[in-house]
TORMIRO-224233 format. One record per atom (N, C-alpha, C, O): chain; residue number from 1; y, x, z; atom name; residue in three letters. Coordinates in pm, whole numbers, always signed. Atoms other than C-alpha are relative to their C-alpha. Layout:
BEGIN
A;NUM;Y;X;Z;CA;ALA .
...
REM end
This chain:
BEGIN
A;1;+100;+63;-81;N;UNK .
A;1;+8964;+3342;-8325;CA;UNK .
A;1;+58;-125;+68;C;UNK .
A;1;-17;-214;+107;O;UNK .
A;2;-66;+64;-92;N;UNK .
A;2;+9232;+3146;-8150;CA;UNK .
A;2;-29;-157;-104;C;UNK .
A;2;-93;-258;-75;O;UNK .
A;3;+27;+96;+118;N;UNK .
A;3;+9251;+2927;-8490;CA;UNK .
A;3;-130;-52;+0;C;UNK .
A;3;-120;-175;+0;O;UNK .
A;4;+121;+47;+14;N;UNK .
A;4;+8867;+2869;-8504;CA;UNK .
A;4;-4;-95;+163;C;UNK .
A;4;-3;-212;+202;O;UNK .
A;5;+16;+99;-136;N;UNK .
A;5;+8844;+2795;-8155;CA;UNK .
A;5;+97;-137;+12;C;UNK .
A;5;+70;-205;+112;O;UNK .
A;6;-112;+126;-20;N;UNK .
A;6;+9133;+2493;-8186;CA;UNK .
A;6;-22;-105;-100;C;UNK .
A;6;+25;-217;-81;O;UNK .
A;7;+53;+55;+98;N;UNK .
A;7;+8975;+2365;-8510;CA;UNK .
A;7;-171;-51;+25;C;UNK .
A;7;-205;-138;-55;O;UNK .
A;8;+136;-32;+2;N;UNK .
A;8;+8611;+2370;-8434;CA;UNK .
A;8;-40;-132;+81;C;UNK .
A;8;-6;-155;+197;O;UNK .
A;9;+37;+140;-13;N;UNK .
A;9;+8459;+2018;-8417;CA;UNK .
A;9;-156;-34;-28;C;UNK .
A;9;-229;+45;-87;O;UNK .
A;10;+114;+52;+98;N;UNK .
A;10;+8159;+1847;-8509;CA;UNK .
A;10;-60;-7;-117;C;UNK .
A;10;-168;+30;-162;O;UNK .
A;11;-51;-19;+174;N;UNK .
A;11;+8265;+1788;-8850;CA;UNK .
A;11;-8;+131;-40;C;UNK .
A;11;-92;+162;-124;O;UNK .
A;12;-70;-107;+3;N;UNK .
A;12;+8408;+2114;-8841;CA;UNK .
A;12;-56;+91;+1;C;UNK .
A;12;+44;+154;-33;O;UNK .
A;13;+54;-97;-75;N;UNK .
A;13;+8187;+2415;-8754;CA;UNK .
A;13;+21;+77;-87;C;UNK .
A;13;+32;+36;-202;O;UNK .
A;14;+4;-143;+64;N;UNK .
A;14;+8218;+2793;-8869;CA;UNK .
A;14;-108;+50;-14;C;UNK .
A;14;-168;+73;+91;O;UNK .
A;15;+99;-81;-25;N;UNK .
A;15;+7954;+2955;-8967;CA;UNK .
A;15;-17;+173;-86;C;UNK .
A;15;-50;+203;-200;O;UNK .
A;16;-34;-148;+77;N;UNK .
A;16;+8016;+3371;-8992;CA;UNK .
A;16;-151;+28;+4;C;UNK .
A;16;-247;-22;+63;O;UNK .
A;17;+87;-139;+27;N;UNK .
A;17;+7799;+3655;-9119;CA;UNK .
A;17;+33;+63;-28;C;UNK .
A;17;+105;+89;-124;O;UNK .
A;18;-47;-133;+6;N;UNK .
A;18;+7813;+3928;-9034;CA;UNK .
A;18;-71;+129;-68;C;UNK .
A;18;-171;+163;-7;O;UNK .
A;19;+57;-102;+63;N;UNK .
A;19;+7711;+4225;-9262;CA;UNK .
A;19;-37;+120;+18;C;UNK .
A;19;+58;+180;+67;O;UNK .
A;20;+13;-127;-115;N;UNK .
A;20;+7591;+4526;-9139;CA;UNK .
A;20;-146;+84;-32;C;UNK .
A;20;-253;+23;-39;O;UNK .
A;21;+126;-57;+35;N;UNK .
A;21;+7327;+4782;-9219;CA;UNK .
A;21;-117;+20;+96;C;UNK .
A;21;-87;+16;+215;O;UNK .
A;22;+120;+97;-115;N;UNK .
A;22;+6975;+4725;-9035;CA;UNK .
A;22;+3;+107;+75;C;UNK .
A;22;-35;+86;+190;O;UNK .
A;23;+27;-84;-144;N;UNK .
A;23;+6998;+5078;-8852;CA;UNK .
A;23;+108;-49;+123;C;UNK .
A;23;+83;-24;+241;O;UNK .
A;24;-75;+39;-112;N;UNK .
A;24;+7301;+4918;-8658;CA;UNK .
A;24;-34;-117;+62;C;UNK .
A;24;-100;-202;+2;O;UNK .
A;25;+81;+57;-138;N;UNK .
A;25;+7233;+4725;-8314;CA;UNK .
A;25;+71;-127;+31;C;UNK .
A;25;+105;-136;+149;O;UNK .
A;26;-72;+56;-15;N;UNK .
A;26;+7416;+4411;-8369;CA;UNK .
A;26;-15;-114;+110;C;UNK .
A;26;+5;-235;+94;O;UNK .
A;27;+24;+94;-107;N;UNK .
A;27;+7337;+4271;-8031;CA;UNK .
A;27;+91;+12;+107;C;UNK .
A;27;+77;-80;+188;O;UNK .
A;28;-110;+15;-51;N;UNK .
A;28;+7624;+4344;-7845;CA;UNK .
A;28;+132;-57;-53;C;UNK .
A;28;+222;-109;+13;O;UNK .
A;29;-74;+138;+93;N;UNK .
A;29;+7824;+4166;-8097;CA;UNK .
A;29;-37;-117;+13;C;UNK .
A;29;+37;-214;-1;O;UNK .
A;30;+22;+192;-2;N;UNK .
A;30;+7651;+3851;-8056;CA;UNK .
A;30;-16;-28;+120;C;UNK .
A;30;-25;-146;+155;O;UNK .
A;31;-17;+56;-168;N;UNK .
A;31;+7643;+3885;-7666;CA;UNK .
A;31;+146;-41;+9;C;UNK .
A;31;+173;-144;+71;O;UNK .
A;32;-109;+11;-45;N;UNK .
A;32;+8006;+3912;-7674;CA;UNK .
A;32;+79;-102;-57;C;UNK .
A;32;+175;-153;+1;O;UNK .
A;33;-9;+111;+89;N;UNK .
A;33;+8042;+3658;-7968;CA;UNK .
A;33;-26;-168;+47;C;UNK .
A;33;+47;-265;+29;O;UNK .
A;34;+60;+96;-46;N;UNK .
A;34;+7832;+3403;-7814;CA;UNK .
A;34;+56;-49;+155;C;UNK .
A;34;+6;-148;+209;O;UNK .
A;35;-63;+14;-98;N;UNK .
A;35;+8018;+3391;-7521;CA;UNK .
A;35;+84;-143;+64;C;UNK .
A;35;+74;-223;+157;O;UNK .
A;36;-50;+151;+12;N;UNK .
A;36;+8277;+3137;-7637;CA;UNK .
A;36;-111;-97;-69;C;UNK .
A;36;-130;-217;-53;O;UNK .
A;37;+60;+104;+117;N;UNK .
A;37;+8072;+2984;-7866;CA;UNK .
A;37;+46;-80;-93;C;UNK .
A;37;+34;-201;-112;O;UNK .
A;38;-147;+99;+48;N;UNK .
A;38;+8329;+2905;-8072;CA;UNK .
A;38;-43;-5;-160;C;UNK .
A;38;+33;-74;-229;O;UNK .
A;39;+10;+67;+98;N;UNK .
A;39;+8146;+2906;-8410;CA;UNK .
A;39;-149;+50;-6;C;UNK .
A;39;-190;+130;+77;O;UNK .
A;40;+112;-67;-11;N;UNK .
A;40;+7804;+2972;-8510;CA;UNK .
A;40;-45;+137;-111;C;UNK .
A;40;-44;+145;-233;O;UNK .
A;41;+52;-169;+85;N;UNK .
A;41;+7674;+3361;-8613;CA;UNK .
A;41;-113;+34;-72;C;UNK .
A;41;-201;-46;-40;O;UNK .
A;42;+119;-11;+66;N;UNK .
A;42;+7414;+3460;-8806;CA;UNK .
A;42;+28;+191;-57;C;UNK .
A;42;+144;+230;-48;O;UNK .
A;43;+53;-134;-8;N;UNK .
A;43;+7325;+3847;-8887;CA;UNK .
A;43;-25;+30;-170;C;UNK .
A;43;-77;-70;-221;O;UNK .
A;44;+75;-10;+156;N;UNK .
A;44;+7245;+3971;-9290;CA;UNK .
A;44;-3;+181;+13;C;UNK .
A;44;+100;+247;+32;O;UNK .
A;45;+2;-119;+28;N;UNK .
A;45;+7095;+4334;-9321;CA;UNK .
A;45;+33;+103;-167;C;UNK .
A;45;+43;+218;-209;O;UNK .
A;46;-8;-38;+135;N;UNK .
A;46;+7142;+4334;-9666;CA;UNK .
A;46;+132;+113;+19;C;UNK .
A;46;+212;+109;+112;O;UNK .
A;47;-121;-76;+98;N;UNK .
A;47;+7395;+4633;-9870;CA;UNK .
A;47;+110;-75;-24;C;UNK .
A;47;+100;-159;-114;O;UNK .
A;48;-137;+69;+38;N;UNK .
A;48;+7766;+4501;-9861;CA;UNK .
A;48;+13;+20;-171;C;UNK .
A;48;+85;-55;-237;O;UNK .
A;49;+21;-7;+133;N;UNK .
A;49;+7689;+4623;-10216;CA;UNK .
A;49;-90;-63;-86;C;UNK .
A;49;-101;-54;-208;O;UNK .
A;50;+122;+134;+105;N;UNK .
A;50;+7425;+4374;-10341;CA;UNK .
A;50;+29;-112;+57;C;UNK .
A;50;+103;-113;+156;O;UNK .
A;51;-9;+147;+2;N;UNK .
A;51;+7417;+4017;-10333;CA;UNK .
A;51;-100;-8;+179;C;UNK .
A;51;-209;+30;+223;O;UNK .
A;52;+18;+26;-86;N;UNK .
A;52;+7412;+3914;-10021;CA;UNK .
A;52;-129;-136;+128;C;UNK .
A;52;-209;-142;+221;O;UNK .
A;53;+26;+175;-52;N;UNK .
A;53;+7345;+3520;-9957;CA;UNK .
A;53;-85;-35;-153;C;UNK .
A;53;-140;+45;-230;O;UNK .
A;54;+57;+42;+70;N;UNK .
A;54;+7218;+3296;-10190;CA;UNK .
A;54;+104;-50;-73;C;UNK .
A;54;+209;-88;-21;O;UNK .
A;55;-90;+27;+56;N;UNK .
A;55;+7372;+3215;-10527;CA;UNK .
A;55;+31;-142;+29;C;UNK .
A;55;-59;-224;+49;O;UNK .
A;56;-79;+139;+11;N;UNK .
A;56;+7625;+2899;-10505;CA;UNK .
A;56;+2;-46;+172;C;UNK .
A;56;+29;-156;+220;O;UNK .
A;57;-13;+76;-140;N;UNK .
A;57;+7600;+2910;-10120;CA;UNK .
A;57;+105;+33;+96;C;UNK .
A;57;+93;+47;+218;O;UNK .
A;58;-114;-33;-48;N;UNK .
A;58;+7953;+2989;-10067;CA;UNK .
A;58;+93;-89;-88;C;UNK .
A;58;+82;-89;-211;O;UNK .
A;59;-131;+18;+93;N;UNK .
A;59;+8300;+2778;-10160;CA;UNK .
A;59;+117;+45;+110;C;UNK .
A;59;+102;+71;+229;O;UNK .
A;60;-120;-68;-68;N;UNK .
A;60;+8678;+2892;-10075;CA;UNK .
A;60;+56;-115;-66;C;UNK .
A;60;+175;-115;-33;O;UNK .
A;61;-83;+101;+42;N;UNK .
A;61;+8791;+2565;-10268;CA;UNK .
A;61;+117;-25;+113;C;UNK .
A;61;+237;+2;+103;O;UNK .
A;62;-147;+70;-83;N;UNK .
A;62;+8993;+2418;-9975;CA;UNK .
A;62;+15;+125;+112;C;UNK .
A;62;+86;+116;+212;O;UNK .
A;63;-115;-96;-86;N;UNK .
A;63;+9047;+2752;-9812;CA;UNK .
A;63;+65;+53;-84;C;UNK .
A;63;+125;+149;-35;O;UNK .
A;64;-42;-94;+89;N;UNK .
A;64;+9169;+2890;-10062;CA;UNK .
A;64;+166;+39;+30;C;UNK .
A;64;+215;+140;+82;O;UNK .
A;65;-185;+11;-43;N;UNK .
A;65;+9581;+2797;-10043;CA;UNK .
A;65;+11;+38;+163;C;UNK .
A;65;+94;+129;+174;O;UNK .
A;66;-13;-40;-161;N;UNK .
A;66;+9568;+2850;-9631;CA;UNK .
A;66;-29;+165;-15;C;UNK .
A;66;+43;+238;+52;O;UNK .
A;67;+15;-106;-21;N;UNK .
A;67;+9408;+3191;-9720;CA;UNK .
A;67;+78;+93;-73;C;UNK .
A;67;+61;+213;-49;O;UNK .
A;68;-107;-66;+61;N;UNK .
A;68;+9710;+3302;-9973;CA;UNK .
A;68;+85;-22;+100;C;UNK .
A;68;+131;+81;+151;O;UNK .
A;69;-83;-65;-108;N;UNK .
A;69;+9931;+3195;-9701;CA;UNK .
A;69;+5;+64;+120;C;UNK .
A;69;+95;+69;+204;O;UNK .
A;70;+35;-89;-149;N;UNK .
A;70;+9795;+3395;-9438;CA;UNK .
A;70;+33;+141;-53;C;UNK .
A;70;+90;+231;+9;O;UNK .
A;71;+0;-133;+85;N;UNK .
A;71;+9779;+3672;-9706;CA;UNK .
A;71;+101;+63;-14;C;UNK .
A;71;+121;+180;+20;O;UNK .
A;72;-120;-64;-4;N;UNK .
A;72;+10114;+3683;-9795;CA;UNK .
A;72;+57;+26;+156;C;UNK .
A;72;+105;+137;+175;O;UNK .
A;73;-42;-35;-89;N;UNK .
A;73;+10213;+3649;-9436;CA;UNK .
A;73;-10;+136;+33;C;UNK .
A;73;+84;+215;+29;O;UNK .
A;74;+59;-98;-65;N;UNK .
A;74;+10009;+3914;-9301;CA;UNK .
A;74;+65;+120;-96;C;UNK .
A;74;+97;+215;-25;O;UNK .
A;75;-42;-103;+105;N;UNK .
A;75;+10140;+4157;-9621;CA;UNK .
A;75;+148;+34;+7;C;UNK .
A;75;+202;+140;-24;O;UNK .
A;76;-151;-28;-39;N;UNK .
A;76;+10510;+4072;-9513;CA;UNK .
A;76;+19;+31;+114;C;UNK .
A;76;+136;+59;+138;O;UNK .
A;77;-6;-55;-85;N;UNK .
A;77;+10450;+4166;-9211;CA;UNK .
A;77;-74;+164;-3;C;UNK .
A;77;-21;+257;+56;O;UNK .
A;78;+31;-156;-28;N;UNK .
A;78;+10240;+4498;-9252;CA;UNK .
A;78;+117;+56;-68;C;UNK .
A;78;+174;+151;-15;O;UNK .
A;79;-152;-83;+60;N;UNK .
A;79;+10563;+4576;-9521;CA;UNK .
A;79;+118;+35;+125;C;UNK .
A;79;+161;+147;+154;O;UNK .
A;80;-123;-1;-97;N;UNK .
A;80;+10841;+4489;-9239;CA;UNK .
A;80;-26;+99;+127;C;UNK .
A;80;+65;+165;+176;O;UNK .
A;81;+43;-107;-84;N;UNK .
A;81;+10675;+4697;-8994;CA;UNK .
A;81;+10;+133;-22;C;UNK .
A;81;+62;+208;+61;O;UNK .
A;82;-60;-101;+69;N;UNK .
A;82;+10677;+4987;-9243;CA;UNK .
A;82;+84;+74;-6;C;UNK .
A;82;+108;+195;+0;O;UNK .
A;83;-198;-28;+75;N;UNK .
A;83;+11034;+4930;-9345;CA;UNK .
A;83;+63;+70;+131;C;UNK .
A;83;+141;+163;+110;O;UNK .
A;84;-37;-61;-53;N;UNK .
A;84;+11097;+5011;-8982;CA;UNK .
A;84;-46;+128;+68;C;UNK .
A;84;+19;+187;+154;O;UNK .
A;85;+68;-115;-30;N;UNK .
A;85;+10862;+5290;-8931;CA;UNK .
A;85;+91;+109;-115;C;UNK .
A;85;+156;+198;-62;O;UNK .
A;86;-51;-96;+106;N;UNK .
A;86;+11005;+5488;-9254;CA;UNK .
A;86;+108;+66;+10;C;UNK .
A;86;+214;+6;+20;O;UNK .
A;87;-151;-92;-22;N;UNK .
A;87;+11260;+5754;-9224;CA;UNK .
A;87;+71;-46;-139;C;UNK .
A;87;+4;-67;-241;O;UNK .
A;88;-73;-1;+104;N;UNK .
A;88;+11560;+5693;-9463;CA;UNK .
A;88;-37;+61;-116;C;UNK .
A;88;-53;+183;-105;O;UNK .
A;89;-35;-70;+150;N;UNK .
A;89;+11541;+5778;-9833;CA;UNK .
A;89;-152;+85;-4;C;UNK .
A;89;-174;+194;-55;O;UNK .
A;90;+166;-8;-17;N;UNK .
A;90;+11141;+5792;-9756;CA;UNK .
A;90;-73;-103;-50;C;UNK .
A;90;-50;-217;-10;O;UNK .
A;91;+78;+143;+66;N;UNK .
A;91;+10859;+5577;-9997;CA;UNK .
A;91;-131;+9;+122;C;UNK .
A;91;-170;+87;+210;O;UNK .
A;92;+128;+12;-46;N;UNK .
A;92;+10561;+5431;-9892;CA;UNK .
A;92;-36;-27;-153;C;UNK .
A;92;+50;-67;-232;O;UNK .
A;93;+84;+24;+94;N;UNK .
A;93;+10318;+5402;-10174;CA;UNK .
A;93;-163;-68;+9;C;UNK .
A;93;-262;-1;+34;O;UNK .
A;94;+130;+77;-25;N;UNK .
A;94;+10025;+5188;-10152;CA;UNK .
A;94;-121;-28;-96;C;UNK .
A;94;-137;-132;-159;O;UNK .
A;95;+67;+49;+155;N;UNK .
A;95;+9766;+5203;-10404;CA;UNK .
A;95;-138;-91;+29;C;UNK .
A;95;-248;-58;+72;O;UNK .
A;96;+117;+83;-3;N;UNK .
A;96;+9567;+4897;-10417;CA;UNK .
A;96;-83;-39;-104;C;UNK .
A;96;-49;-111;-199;O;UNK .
A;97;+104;-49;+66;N;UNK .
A;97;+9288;+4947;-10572;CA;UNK .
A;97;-39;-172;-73;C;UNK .
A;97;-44;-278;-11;O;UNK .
A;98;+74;+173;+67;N;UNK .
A;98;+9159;+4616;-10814;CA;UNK .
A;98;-45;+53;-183;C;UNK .
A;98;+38;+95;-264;O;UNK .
A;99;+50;+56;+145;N;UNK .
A;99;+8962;+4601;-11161;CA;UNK .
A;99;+83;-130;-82;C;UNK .
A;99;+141;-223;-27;O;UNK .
A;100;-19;+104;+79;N;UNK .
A;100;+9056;+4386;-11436;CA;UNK .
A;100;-126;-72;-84;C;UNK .
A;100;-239;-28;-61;O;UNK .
A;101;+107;+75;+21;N;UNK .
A;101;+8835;+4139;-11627;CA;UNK .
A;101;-116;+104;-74;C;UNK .
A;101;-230;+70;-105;O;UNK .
A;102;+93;-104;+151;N;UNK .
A;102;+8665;+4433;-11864;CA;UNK .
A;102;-26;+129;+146;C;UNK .
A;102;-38;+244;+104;O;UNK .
A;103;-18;-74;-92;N;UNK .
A;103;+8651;+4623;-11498;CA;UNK .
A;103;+76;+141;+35;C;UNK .
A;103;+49;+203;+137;O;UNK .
A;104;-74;-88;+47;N;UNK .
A;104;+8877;+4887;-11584;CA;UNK .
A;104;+137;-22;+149;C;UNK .
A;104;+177;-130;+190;O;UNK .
A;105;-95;-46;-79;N;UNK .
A;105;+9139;+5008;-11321;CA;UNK .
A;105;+108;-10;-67;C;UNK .
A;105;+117;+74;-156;O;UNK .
A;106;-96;+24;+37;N;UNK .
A;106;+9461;+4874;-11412;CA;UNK .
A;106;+96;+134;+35;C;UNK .
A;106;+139;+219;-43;O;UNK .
A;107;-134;-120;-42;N;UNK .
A;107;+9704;+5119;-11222;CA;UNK .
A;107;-32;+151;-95;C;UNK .
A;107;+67;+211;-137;O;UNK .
A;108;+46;-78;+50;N;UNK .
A;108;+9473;+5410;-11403;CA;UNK .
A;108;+64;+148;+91;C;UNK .
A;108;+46;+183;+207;O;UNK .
A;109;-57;-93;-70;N;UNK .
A;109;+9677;+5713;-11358;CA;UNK .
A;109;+141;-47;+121;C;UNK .
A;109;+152;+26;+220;O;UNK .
A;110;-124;+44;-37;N;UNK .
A;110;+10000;+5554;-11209;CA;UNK .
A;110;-44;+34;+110;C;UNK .
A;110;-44;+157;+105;O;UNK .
A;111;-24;-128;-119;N;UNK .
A;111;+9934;+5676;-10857;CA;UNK .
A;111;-30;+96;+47;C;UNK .
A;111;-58;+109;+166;O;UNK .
A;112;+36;-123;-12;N;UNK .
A;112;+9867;+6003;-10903;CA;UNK .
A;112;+219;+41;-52;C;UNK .
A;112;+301;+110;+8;O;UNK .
A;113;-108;-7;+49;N;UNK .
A;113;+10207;+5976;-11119;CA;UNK .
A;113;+107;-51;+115;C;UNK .
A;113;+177;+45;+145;O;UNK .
A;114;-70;+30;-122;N;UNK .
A;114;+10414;+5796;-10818;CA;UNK .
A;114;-2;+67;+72;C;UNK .
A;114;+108;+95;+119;O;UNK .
A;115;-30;-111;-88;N;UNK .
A;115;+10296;+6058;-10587;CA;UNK .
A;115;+74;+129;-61;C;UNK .
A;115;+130;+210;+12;O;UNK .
A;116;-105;-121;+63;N;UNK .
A;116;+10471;+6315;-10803;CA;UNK .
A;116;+169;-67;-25;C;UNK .
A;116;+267;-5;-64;O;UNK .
A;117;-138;+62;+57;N;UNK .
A;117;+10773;+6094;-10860;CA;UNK .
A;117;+73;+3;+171;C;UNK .
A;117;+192;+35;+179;O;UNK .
A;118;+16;-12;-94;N;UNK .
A;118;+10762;+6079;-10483;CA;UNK .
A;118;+74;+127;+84;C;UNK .
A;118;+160;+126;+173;O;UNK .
A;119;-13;-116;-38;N;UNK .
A;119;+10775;+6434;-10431;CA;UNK .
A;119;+141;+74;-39;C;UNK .
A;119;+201;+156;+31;O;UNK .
A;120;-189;-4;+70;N;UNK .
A;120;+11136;+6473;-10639;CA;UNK .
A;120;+71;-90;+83;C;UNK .
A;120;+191;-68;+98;O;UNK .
A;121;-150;+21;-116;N;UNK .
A;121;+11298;+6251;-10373;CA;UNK .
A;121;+76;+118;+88;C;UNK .
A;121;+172;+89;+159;O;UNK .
REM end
């Protein structure tokens, strides 16, 4: 927020939506949102599972590179945090879940198989 608020210009403006199913009361979110006023909000009742917006009314072109390095940041830091949470000669296993182009689950079985490989430490 700190970022939006230090960026946020004329030129410049944010504009979130927020997703949310229509039995929830999203008006204490936009009291507390609207506060700063630091970008402008807008509301969509639609299914996080259907099409949301309107086609072609989204680009990530020029966020795109800022939002890999936030990505990796943020990923070397939830790891390093980990590394010191973990008792010695202890995994973490993370299974992140992603399709490939034919939508097919790449990892398939592999972490069902890691948690057994796991279990022999």
């Amino acid at each position: 927020m700190d970022s939006i608020q230090r960026s946020k210009t004329t030129e410049n403006s944010f504009l979130v939506i927020h997703n949310d199913l229509p039995a929830n009361n999203l008006t204490s979110l936009f009291d507390i949102l609207n506060q700063d006023s630091i970008y402008f909000g807008s509301s969509n009742d639609s299914s996080f599972y259907e099409q949301c917006l309107p086609s072609n009314f989204l680009t990530i072109d020029e966020e795109l590179a800022a939002f890999k390095t936030q990505a990796q940041y943020d990923y070397a830091q939830f790891l390093e945090h980990r590394s010191c949470e973990l008792i010695k000669g202890s995994a973490l296993i993370l299974p992140i879940l992603a399709v490939d182009e034919e939508g097919k689950m790449p990892c398939g079985y592999a972490c069902y198989y890691l948690c057994e490989c796991v279990k022999l430490l």
